[in-house]
C-alpha positions in Angstrom: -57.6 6.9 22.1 -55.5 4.3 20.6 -52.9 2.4 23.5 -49.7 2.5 20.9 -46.3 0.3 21.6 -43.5 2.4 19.4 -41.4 -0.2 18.5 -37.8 0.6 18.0 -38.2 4.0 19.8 -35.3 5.9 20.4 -34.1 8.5 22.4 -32.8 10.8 19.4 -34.5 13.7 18.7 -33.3 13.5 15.1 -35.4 9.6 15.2 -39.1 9.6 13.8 -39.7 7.0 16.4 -39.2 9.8 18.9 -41.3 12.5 17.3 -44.1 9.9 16.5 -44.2 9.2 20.3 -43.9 12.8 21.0 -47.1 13.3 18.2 -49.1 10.5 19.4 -49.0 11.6 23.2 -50.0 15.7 21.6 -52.9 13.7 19.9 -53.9 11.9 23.2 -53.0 8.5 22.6 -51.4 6.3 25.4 -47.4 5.8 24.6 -45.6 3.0 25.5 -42.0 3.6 23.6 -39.9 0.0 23.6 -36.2 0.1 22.1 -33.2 -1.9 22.8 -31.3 0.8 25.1 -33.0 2.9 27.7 -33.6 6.2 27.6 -36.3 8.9 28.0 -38.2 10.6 25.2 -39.6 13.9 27.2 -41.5 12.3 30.1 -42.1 8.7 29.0 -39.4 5.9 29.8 -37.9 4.2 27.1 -38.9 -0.2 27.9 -36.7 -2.6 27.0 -36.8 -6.3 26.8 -40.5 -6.7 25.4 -42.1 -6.1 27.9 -46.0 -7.4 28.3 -48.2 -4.5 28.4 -52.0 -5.7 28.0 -54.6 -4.0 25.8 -52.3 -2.8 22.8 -54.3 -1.3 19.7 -51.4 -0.2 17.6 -47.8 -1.7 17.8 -46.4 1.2 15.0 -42.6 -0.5 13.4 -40.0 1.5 13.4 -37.6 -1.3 13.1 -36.4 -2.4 9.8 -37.2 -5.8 8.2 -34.4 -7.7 8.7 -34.4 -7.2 12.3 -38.1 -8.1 13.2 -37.6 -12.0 13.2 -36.9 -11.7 16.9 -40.1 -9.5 18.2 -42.9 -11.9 15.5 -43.5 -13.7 18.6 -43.4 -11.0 21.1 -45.8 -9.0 18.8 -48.2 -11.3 17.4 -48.8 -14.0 20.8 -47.8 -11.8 23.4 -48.9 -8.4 22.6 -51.9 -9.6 20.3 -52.5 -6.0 19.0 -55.5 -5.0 16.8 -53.3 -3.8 14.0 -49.0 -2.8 13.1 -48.4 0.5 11.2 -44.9 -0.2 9.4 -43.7 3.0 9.0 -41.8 3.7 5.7 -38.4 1.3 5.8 -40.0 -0.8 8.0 -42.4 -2.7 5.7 -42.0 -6.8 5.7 -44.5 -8.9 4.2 -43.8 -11.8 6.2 -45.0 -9.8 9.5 -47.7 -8.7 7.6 -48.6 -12.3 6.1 -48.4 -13.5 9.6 -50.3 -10.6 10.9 -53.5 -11.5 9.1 -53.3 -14.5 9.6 -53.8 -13.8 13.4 -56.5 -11.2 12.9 -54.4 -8.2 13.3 -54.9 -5.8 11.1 -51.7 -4.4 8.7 -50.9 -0.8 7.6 -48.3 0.3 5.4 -48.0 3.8 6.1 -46.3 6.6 8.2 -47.7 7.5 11.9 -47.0 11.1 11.6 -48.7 11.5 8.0 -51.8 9.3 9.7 -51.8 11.8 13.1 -51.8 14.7 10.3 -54.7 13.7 8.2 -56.6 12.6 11.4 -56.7 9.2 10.1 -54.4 7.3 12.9 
């Protein structure tokens, strides 16, 4: 199972970032949900402030473009995940060009379609 930082998670139940971390935990996959305000999605604990968590596979974006600038470092030097799903709105070729460039794998796609097709 794939250790998975939601980015941009949010305690809304309307929020994908809260039903992806709701559908990744079904699917067995350790959740680490990170947002700016705290907060509780069902049983896991909303992080704030970046934290450092060690042994990320998938950092999955739910944040949009023009706000990533401030986690590149966090994600690609701190985290140093094997690959970023940007989610649909929050796709940024920058992230991504600076992604590969690190060895991190890119995917433009959507977690819950990828969780549905068996393919996350």
């Amino acid at each position: 199972m794939k250790k998975t930082i939601i980015l941009g998670a949010s305690s809304n139940p309307e929020r994908y970032s809260y039903k992806a971390t709701l559908k990744l935990a079904q699917h067995g996959h350790e959740v680490i949900p990170v947002g700016l305000r705290e907060g509780k999605i069902e049983s896991h604990q909303i992080l704030t402030n970046m934290p450092i968590i060690e042994g990320i596979d998938t950092v999955t974006m739910y944040v949009g473009a023009k706000n990533q600038s401030v986690y590149y470092d966090y994600i690609l030097n701190q985290l140093k995940p094997k690959r970023i799903v940007f989610n649909p709105g929050a796709e940024n070729a920058e992230l991504v060009k600076l992604a590969n460039e690190k060895g991190i794998a890119t995917e433009e796609s959507c977690t819950l379609v990828l969780l549905s097709l068996g393919s996350y």
